[in-house]
C-alpha positions, 0 to 999 in steps of 0.5 A: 633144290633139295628135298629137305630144303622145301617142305611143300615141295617135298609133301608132293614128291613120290619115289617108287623105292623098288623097280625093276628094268633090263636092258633090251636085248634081255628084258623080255626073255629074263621076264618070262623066265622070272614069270614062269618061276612065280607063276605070276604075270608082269607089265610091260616087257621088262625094259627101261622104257616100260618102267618110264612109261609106268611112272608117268601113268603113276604120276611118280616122279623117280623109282629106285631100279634094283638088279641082282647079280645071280652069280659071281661073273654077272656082279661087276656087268651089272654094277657097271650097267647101274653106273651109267653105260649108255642103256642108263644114261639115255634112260635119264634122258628119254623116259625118267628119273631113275636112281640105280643100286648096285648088287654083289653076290657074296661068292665074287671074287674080291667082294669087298672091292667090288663094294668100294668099287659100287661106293666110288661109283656113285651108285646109292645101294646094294640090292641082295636077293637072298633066294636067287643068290643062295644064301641065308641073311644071318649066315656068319661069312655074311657079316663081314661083307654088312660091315663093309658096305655099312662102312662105305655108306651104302644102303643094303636092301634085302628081299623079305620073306617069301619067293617062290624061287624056294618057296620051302626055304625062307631065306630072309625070315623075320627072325634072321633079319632080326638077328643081322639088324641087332649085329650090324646096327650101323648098316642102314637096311631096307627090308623089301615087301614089309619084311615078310612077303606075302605070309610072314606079314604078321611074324614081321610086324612081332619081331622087326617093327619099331625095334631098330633104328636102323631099318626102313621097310618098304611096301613092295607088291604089298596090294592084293597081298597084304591086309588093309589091316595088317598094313596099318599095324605095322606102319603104326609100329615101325613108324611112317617115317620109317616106311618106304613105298614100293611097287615091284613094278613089273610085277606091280604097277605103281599105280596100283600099289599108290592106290592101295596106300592112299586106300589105308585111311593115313594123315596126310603127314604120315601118307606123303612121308611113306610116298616120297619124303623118306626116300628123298632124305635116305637117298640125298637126292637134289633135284 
């Protein structure tokens, strides 16, 4: 069945849009090193089955897993391991639904092949991190690379705003995003943590909150973070059906951040576009 095939199907969907997962061997250690970075505690170990485990407490029906290539020789391991090795293949199988995004650092040799090779693949996305893969989101030797993934149909998802990985050097600031949205209106771009994690909230609600057609911002680790009020403005302005929900699991559980949505006072039209509907249109899912 599609989603978009069935309204009251879709009103009960939920997709948890941001997630993350590690293959066993590493989830727990990679943990650890994130959490002492962000001095921030996490659930579960890291693993795939930790994650299925989250949603199924949730009651979500699929996540979105994100994983960043850090450097140039971990891009093509990644992707491949999105693309369906047995880590994930058995994932779909044994703990849940899960759509995967690719990730290119942009000093890999051969770049855009390797984004034709994530577009052939199947996968849905590119996930960026720009603090942990040393680059600023308006940087000119960027555009190219938008263009192309823009081209082949791809989603791009950016982390927004702060981390703690540089906590002096924004690398995807509301003003930067803003001026890749305006020259790349044709990539299809998803701004993590409502564009400005955990600071810049309001500088994200001024200058990227209803002005592009082209960006979806997503509600990532937004609970104990952001404001009730903050929240509603800026879901106001840039639209419902332009608001993905996310939870940052680890980091967050799903549950939690499904509890501070449903806590904001939406209409039910708005609250189950933001939890599940957008999503299903975006990614084209059939299930």
């Amino acid at each position: 069945m599609s989603f978009a095939a069935s309204s009251r199907f879709m009103s009960n969907i939920i997709i948890d849009f941001h997630t993350h997962a590690f293959p066993e061997k590493i989830a727990l250690k990679t943990m650890q090193l994130l959490s002492g970075i962000a001095n921030t505690p996490f659930n579960g170990d890291g693993t795939l089955r930790a994650l299925g485990e989250n949603l199924r407490e949730s009651g979500a029906d699929m996540s979105v897993a994100l994983n960043i290539a850090t450097n140039p020789p971990k891009t093509q391991k990644i992707n491949d391991c999105a693309a369906g090795n047995d880590y994930f293949v058995s994932g779909y199988r044994e703990f849940g639904k899960f759509v995967q995004f690719g990730s290119v650092h942009p000093d890999t040799p051969d770049v855009m092949g390797e984004i034709d090779r994530i577009a052939d693949m199947g996968l849905r996305g590119i996930k960026f991190h720009p603090d942990y893969q040393g680059f600023h989101v308006a940087e000119e030797r960027m555009f190219p690379i938008y263009r192309k993934i823009a081209s082949r149909g791809l989603i791009a998802l950016f982390h927004g705003g702060f981390d703690p990985q540089s906590p002096n050097d924004v690398h995807c600031p509301a003003e930067q995003a803003a001026q890749m949205l305006e020259r790349v209106p044709e990539l299809t771009v998803v701004l993590a943590h409502m564009g400005g994690n955990i600071c810049e909230y309001e500088k994200s609600c001024e200058l990227l909150c209803g002005k592009f057609e082209n960006l979806y911002l997503d509600t990532a680790f937004c609970a104990g973070n952001a404001s009730p009020e903050i929240m509603i403005e800026m879901i106001k302005r840039q639209g419902a059906e332009r608001v993905l929900f996310g939870s940052d699991f680890p980091w967050h559980t799903t549950e939690e951040e499904l509890a501070f949505i449903r806590s904001l006072g939406l209409n039910s039209r708005d609250e189950a576009a933001i939890l599940g509907e957008n999503a299903a249109r975006l990614l084209k899912i059939d299930i």
